[in-house]
N, CA, C and O atoms as a Tripos MOL2 file, in Angstrom:
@<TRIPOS>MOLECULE
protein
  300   299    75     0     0
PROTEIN
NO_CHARGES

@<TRIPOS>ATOM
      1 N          58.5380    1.8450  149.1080 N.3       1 UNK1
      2 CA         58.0040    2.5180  147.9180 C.3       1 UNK1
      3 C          56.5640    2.0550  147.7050 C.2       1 UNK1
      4 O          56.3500    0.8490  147.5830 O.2       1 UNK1
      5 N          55.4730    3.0150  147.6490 N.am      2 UNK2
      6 CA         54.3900    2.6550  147.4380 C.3       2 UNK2
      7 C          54.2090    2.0110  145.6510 C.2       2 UNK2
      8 O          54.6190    2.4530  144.5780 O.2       2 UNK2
      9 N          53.1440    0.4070  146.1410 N.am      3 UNK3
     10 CA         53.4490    0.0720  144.7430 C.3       3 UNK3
     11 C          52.0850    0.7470  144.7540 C.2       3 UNK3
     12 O          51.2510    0.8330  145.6560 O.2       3 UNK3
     13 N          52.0880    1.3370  143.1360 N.am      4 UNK4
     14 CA         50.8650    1.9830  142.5150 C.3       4 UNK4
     15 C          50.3800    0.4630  141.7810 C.2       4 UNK4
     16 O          50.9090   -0.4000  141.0810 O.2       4 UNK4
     17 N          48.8740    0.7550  142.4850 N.am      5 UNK5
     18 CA         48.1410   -0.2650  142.2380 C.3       5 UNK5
     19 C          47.1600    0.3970  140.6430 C.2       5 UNK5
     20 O          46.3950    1.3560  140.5400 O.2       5 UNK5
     21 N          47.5400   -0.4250  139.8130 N.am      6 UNK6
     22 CA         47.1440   -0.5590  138.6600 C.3       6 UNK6
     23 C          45.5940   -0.9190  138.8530 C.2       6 UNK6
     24 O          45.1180   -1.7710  139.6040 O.2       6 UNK6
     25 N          44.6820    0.2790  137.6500 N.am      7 UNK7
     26 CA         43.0590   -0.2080  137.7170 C.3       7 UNK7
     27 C          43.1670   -1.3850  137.2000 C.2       7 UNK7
     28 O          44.1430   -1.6200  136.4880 O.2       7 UNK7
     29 N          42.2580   -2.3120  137.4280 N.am      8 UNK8
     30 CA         41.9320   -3.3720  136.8250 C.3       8 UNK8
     31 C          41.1890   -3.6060  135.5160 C.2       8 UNK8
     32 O          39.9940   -3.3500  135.3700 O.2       8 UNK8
     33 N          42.0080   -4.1270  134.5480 N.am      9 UNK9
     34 CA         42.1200   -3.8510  133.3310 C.3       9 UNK9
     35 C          40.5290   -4.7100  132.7690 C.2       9 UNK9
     36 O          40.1830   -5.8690  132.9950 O.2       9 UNK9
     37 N          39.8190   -3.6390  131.9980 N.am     10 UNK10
     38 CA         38.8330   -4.1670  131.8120 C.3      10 UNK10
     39 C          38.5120   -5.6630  130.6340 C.2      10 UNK10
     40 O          39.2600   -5.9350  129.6950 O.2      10 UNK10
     41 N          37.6660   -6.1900  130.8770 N.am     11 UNK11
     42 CA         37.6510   -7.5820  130.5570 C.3      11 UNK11
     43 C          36.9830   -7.1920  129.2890 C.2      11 UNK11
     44 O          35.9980   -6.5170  129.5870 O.2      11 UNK11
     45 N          37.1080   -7.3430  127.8320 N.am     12 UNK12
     46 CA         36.8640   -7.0280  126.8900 C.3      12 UNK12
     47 C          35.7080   -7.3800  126.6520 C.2      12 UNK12
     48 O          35.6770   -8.5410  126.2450 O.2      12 UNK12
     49 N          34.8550   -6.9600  126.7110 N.am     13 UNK13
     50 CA         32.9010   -7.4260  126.1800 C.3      13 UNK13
     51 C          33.1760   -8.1380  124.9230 C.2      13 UNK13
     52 O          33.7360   -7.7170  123.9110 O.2      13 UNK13
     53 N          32.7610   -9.1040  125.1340 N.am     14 UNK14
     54 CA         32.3280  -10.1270  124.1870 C.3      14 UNK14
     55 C          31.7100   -9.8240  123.0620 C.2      14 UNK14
     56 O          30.5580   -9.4530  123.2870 O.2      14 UNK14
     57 N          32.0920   -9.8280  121.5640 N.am     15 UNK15
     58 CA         31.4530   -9.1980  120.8150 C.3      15 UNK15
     59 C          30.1880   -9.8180  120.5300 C.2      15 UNK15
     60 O          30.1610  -11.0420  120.6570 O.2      15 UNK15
     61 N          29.2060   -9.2740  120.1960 N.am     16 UNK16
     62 CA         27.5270  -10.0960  119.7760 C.3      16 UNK16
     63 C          27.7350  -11.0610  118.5640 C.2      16 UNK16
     64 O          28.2820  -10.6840  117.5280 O.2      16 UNK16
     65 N          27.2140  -12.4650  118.7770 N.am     17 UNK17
     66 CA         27.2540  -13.1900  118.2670 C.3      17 UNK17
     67 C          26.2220  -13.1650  116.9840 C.2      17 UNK17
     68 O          24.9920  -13.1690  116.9180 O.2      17 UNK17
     69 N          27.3200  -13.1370  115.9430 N.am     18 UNK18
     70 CA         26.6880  -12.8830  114.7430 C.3      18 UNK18
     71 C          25.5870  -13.5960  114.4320 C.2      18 UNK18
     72 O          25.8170  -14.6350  113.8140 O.2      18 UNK18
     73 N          24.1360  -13.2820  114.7420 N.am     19 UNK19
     74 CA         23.3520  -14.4880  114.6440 C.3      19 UNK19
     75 C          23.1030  -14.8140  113.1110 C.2      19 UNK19
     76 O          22.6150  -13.9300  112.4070 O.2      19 UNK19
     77 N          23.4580  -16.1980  112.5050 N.am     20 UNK20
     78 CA         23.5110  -16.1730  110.9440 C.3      20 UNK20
     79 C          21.7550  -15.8690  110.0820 C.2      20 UNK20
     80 O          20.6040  -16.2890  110.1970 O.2      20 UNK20
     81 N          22.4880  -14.9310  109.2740 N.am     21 UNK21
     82 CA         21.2430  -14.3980  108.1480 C.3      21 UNK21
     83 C          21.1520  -15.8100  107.5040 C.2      21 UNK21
     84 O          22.0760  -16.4650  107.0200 O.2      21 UNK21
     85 N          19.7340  -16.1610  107.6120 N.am     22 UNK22
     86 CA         19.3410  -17.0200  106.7130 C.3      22 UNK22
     87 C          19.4060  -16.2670  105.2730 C.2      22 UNK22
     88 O          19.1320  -15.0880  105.0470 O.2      22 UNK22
     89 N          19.9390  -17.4890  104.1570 N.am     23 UNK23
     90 CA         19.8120  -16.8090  103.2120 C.3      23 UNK23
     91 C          18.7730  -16.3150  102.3910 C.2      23 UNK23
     92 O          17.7770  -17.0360  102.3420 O.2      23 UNK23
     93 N          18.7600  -15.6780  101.9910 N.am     24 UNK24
     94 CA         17.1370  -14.8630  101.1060 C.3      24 UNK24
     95 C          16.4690  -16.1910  100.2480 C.2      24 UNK24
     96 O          15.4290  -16.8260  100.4250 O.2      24 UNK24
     97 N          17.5830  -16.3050   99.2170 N.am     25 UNK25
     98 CA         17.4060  -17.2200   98.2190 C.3      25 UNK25
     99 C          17.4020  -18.6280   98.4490 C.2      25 UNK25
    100 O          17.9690  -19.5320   97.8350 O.2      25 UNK25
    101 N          16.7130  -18.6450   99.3730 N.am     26 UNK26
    102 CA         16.8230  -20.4000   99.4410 C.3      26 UNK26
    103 C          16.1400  -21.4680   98.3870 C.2      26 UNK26
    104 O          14.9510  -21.7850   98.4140 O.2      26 UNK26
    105 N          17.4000  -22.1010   97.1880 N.am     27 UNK27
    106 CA         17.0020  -22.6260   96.1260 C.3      27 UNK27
    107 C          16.0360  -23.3560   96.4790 C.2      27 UNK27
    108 O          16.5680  -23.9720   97.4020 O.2      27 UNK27
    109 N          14.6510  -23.8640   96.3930 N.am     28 UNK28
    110 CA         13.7150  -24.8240   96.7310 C.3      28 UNK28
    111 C          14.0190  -25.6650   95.4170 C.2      28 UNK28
    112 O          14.1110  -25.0620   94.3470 O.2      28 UNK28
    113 N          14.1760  -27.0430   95.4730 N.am     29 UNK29
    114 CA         14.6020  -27.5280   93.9390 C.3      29 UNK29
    115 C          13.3160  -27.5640   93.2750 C.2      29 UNK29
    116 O          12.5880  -28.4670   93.6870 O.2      29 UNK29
    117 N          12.7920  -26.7730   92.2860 N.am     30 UNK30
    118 CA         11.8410  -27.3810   91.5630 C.3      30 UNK30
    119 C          11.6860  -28.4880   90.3770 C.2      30 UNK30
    120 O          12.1780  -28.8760   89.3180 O.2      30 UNK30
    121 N          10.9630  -28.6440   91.0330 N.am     31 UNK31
    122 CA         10.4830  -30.2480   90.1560 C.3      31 UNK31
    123 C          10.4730  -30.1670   88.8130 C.2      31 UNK31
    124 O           9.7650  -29.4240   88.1340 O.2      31 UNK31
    125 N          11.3750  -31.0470   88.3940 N.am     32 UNK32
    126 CA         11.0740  -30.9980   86.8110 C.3      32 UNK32
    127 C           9.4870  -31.0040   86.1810 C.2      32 UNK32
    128 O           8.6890  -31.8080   86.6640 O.2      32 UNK32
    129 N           9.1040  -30.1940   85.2180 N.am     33 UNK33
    130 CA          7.5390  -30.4040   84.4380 C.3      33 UNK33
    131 C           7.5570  -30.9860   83.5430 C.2      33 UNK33
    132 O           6.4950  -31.4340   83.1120 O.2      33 UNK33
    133 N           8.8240  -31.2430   82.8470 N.am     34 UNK34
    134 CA          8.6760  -32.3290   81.6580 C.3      34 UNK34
    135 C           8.7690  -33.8750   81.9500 C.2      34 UNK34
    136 O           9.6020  -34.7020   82.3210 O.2      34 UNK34
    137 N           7.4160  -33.7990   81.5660 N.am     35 UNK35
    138 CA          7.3610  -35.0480   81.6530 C.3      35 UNK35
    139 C           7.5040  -36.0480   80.0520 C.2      35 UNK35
    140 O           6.9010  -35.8930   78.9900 O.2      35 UNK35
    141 N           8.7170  -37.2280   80.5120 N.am     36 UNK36
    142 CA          8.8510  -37.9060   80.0730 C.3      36 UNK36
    143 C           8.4070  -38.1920   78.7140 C.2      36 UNK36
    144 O           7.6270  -39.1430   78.6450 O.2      36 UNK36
    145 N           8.8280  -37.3650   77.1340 N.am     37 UNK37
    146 CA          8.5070  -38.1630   76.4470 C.3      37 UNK37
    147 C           8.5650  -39.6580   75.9520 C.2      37 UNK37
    148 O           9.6060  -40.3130   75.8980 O.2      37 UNK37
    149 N           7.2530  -40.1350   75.5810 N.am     38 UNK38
    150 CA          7.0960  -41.9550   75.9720 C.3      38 UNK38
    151 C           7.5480  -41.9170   74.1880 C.2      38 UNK38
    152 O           7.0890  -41.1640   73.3300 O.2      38 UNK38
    153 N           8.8460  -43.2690   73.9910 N.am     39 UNK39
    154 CA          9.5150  -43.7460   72.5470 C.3      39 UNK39
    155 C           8.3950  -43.5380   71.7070 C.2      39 UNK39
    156 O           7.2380  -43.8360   72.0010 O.2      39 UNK39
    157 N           8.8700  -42.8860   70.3910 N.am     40 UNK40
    158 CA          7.7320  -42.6700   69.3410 C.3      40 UNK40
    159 C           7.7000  -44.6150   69.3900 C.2      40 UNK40
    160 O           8.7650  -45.1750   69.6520 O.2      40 UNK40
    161 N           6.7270  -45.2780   69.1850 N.am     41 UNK41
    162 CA          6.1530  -46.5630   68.9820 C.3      41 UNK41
    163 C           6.0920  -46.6560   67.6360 C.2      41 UNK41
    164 O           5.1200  -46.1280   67.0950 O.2      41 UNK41
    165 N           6.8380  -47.1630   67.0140 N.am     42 UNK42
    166 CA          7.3180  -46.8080   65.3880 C.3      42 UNK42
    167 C           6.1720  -47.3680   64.9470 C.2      42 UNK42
    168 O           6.3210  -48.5730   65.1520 O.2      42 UNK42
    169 N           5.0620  -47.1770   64.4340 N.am     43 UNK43
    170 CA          3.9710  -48.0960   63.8700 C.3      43 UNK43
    171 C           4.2260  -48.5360   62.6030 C.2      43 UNK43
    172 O           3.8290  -47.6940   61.7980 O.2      43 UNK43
    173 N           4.8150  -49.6830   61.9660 N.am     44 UNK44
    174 CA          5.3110  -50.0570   60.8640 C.3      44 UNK44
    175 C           4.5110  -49.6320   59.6590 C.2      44 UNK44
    176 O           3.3820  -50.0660   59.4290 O.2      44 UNK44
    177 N           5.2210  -48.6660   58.8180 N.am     45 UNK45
    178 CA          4.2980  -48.3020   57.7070 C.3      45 UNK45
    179 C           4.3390  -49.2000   56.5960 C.2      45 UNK45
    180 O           5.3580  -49.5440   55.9980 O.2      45 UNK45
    181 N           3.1500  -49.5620   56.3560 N.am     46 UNK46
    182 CA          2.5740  -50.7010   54.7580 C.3      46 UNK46
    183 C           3.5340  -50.8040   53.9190 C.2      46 UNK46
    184 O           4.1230  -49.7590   54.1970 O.2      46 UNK46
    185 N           4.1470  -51.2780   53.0930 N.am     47 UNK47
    186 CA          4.9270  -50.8450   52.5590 C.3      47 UNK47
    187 C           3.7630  -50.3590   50.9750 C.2      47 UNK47
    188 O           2.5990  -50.7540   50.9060 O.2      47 UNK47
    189 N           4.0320  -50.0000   50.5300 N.am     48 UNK48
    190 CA          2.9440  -49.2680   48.8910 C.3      48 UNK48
    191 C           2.9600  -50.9020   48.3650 C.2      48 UNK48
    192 O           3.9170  -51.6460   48.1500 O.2      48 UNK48
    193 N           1.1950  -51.1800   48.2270 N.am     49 UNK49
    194 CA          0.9300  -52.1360   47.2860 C.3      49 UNK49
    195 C           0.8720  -51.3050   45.8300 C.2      49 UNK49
    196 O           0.2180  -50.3770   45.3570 O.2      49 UNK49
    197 N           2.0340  -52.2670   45.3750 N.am     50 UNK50
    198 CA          2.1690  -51.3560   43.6280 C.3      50 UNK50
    199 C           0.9720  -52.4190   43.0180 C.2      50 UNK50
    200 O           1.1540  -53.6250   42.8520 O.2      50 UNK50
    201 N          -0.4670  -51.5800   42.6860 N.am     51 UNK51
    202 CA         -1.0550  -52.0380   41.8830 C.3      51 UNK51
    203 C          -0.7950  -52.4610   40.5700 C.2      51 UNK51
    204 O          -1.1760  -51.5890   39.7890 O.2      51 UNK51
    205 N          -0.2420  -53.5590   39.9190 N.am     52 UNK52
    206 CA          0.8680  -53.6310   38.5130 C.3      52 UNK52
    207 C          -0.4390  -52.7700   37.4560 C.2      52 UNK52
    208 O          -1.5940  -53.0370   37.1250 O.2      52 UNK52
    209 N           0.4250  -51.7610   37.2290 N.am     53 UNK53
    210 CA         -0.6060  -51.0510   35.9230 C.3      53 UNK53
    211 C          -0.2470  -52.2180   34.6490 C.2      53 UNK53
    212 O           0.7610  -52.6470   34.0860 O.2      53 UNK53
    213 N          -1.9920  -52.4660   34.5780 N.am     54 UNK54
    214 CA         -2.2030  -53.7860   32.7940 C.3      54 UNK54
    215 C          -1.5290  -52.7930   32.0790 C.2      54 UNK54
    216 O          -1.6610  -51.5750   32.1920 O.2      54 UNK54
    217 N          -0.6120  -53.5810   31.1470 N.am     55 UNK55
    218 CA         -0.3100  -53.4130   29.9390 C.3      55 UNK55
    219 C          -1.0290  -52.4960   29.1050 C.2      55 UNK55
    220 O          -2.1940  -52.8940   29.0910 O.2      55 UNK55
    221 N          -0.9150  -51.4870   28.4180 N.am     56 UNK56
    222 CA         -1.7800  -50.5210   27.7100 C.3      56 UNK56
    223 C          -2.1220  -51.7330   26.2360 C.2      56 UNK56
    224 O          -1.4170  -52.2720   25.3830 O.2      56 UNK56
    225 N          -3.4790  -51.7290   26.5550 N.am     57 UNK57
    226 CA         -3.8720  -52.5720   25.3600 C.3      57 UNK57
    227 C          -3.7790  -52.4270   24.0470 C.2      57 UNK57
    228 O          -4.8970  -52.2320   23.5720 O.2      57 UNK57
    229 N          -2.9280  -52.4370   23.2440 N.am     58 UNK58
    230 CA         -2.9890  -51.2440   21.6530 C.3      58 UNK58
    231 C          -4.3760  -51.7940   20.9110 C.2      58 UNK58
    232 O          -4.4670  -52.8490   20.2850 O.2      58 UNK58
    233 N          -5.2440  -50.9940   21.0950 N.am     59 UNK59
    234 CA         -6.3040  -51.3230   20.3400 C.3      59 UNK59
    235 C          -5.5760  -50.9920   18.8390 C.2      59 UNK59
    236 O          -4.8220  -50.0230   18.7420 O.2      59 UNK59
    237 N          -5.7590  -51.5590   18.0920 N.am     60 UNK60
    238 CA         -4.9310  -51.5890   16.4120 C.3      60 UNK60
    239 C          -6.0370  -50.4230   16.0120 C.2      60 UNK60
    240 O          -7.2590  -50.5120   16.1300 O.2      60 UNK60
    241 N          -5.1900  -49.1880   15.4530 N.am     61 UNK61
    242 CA         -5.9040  -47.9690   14.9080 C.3      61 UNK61
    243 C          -5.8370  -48.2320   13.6900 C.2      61 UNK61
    244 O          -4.8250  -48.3670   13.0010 O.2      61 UNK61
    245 N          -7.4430  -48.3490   13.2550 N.am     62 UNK62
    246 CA         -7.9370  -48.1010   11.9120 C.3      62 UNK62
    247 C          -7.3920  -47.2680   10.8100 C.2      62 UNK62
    248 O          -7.8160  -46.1270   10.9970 O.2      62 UNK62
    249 N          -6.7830  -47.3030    9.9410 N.am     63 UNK63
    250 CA         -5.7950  -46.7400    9.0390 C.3      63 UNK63
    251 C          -6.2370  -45.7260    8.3040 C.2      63 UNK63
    252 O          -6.5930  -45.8640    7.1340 O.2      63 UNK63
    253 N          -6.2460  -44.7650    8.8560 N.am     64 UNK64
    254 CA         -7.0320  -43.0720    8.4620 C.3      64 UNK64
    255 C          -7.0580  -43.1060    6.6290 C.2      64 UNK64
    256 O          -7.8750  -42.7100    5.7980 O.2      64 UNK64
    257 N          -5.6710  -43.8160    6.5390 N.am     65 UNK65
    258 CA         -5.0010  -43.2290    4.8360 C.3      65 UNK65
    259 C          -6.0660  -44.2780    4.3340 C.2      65 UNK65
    260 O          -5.8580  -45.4810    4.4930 O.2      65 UNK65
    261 N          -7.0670  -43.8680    3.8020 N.am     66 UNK66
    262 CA         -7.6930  -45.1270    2.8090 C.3      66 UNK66
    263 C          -7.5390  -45.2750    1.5770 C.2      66 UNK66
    264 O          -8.3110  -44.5520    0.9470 O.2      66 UNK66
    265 N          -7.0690  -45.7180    1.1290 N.am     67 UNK67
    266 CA         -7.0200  -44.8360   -0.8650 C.3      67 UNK67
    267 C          -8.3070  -45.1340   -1.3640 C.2      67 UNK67
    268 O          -9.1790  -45.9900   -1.5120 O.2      67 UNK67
    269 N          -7.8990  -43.7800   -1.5740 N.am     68 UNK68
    270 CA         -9.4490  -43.6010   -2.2090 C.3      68 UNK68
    271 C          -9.8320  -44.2720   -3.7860 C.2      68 UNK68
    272 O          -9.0520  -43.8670   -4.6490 O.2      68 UNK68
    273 N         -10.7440  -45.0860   -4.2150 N.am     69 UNK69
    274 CA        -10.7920  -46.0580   -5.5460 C.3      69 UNK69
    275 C         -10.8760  -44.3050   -6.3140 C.2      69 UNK69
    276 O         -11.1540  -44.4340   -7.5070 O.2      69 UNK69
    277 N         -10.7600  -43.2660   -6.0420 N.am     70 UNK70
    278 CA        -11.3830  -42.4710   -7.1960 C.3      70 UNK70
    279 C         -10.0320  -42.0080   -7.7850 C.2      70 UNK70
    280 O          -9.9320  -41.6600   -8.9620 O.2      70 UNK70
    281 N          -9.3730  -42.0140   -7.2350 N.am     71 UNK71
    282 CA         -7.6680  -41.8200   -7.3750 C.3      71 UNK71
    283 C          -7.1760  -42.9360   -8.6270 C.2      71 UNK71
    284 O          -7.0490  -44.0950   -8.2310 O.2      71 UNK71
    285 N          -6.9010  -42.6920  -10.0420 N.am     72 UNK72
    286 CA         -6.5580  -43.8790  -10.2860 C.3      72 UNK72
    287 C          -5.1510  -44.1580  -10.1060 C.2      72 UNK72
    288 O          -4.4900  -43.1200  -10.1540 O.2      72 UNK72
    289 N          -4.2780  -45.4910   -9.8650 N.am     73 UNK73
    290 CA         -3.3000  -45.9010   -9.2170 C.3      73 UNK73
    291 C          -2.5820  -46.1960  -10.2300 C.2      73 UNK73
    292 O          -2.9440  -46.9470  -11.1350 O.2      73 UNK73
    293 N          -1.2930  -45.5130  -10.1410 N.am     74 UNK74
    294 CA          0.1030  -45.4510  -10.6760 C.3      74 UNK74
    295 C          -0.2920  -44.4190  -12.2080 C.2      74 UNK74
    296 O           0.1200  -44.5820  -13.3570 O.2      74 UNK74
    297 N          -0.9670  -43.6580  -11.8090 N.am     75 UNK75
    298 CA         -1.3970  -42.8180  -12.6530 C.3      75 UNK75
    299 C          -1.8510  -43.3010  -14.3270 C.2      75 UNK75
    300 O          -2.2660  -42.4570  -15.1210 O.2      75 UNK75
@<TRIPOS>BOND
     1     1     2 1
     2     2     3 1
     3     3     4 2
     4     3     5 am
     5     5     6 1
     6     6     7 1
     7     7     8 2
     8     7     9 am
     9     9    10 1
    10    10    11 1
    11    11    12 2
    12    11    13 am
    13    13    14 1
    14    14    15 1
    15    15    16 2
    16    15    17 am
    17    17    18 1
    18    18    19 1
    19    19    20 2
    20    19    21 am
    21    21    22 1
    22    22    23 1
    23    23    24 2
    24    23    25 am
    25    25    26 1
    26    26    27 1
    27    27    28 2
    28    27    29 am
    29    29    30 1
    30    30    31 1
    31    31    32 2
    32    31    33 am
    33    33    34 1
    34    34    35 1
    35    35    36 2
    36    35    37 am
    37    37    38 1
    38    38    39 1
    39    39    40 2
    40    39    41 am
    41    41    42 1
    42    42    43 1
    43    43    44 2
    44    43    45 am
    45    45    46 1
    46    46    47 1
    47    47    48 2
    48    47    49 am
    49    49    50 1
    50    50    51 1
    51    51    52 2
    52    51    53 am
    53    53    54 1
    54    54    55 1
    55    55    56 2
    56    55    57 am
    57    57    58 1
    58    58    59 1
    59    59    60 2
    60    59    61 am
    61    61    62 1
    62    62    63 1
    63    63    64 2
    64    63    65 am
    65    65    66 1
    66    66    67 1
    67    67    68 2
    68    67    69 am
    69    69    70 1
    70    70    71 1
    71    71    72 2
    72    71    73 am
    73    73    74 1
    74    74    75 1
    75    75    76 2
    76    75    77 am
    77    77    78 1
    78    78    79 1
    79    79    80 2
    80    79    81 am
    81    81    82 1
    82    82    83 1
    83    83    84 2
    84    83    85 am
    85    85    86 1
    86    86    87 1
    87    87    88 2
    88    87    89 am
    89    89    90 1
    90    90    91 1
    91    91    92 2
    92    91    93 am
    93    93    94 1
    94    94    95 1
    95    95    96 2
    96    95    97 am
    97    97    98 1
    98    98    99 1
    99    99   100 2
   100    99   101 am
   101   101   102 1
   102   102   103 1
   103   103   104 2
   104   103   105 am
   105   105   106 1
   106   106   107 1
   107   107   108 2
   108   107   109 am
   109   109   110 1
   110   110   111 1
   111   111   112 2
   112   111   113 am
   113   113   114 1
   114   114   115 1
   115   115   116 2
   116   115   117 am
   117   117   118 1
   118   118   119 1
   119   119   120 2
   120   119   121 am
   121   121   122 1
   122   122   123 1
   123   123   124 2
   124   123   125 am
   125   125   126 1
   126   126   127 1
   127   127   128 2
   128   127   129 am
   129   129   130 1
   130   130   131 1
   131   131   132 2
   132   131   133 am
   133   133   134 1
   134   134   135 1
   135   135   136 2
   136   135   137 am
   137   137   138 1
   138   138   139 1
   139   139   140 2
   140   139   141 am
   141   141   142 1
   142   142   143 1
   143   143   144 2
   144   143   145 am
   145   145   146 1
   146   146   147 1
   147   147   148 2
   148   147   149 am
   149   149   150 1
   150   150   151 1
   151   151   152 2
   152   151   153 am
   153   153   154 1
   154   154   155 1
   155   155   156 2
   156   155   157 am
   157   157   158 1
   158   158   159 1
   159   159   160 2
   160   159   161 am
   161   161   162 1
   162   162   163 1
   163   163   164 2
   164   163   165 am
   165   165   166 1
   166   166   167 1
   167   167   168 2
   168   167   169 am
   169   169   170 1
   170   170   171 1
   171   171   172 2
   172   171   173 am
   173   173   174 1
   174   174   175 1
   175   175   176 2
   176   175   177 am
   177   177   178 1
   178   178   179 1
   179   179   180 2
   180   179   181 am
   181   181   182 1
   182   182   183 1
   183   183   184 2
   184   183   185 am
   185   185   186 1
   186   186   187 1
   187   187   188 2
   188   187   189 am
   189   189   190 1
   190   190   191 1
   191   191   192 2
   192   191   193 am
   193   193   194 1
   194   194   195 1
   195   195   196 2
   196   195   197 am
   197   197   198 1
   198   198   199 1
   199   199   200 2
   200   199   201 am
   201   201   202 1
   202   202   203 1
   203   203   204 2
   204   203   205 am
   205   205   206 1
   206   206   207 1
   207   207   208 2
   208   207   209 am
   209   209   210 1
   210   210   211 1
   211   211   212 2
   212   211   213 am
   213   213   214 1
   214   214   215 1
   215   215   216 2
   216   215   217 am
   217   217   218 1
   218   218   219 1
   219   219   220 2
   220   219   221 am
   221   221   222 1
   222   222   223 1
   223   223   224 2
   224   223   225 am
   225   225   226 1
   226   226   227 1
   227   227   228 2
   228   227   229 am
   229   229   230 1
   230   230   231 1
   231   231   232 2
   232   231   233 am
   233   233   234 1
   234   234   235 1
   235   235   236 2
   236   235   237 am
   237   237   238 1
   238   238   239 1
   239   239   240 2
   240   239   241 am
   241   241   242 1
   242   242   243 1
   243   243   244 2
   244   243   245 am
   245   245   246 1
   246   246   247 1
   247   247   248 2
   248   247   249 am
   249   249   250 1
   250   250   251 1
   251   251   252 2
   252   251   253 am
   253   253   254 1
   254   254   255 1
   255   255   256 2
   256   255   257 am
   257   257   258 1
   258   258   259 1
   259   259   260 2
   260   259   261 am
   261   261   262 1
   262   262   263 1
   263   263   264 2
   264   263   265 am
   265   265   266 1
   266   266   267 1
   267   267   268 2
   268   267   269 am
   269   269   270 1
   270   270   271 1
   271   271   272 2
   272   271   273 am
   273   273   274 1
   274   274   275 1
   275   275   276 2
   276   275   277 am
   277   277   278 1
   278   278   279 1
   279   279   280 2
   280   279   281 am
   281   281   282 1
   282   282   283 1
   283   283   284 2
   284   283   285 am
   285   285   286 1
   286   286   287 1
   287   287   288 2
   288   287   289 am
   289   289   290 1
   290   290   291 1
   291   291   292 2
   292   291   293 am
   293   293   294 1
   294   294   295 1
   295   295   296 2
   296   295   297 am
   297   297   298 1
   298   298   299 1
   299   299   300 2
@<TRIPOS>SUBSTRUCTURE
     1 UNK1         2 RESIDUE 1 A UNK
     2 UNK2         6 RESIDUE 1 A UNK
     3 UNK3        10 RESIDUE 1 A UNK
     4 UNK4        14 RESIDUE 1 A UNK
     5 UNK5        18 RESIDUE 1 A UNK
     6 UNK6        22 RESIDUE 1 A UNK
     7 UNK7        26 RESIDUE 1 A UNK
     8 UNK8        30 RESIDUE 1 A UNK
     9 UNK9        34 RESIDUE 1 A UNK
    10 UNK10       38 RESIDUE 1 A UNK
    11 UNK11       42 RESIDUE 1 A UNK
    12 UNK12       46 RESIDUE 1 A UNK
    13 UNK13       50 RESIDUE 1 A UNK
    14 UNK14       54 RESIDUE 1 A UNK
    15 UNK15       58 RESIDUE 1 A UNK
    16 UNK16       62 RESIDUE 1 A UNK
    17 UNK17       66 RESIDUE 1 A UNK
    18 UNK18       70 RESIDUE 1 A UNK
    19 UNK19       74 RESIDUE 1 A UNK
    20 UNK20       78 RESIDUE 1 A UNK
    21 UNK21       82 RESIDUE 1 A UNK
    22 UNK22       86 RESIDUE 1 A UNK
    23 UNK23       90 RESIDUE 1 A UNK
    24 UNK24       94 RESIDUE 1 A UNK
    25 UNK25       98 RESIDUE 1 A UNK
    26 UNK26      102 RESIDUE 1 A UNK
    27 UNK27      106 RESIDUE 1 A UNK
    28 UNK28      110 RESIDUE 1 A UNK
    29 UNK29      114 RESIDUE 1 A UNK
    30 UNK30      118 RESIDUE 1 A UNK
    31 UNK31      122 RESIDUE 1 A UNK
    32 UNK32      126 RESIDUE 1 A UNK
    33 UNK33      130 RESIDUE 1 A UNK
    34 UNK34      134 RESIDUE 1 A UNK
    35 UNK35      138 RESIDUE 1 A UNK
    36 UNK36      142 RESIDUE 1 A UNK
    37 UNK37      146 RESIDUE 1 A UNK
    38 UNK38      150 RESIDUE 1 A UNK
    39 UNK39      154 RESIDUE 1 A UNK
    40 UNK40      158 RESIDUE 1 A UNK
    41 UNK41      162 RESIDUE 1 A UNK
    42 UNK42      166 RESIDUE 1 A UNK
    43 UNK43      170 RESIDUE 1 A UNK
    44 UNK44      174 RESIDUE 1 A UNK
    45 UNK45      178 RESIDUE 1 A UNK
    46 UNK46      182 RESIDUE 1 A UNK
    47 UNK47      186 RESIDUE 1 A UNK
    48 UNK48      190 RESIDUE 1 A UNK
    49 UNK49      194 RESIDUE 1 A UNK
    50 UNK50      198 RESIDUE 1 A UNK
    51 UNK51      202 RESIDUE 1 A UNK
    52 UNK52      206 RESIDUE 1 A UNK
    53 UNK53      210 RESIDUE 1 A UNK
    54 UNK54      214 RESIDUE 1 A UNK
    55 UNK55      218 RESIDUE 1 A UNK
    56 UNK56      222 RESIDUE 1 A UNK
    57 UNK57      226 RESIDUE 1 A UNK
    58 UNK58      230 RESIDUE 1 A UNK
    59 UNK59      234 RESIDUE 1 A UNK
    60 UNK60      238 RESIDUE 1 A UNK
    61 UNK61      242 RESIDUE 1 A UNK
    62 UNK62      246 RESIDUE 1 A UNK
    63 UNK63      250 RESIDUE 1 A UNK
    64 UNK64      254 RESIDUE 1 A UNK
    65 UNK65      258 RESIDUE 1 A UNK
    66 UNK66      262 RESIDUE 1 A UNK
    67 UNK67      266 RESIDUE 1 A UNK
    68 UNK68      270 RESIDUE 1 A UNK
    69 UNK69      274 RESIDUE 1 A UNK
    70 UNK70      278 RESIDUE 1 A UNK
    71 UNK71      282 RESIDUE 1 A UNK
    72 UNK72      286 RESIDUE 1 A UNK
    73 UNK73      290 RESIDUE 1 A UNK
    74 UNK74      294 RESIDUE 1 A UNK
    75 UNK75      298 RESIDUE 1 A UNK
């Protein structure tokens, strides 16, 4: 019996090697811009020199009511 010789089965082509997409977005880290606020340096505030306000001097007010001598007294 003739053996039927089978074609030789083709060798599957190698599929193309996905060459990898660099990505678009390549994060570059950017550098922080804030820079460092430096500690407020508390500059100690004075505390208030209380100038002591002097005593209000009562100058003694001259007594407006004068009786008058023309008035005679106890009628």
């Amino acid at each position: 019996t003739p053996t039927t010789t089978h074609p030789p089965v083709p060798t599957a082509t190698p599929l193309p090697t996905d060459t990898p997409i660099p990505p678009t977005n390549t994060d570059t880290p950017v550098p922080p811009t804030n820079t460092p606020i430096p500690p407020d340096t508390d500059t100690p505030v004075p505390p208030p020199t209380d100038t002591p306000i002097p005593p209000p001097t009562d100058t003694p007010v001259a007594p407006t009511l004068t009786s008058s001598p023309t008035l005679p007294v106890g009628g």
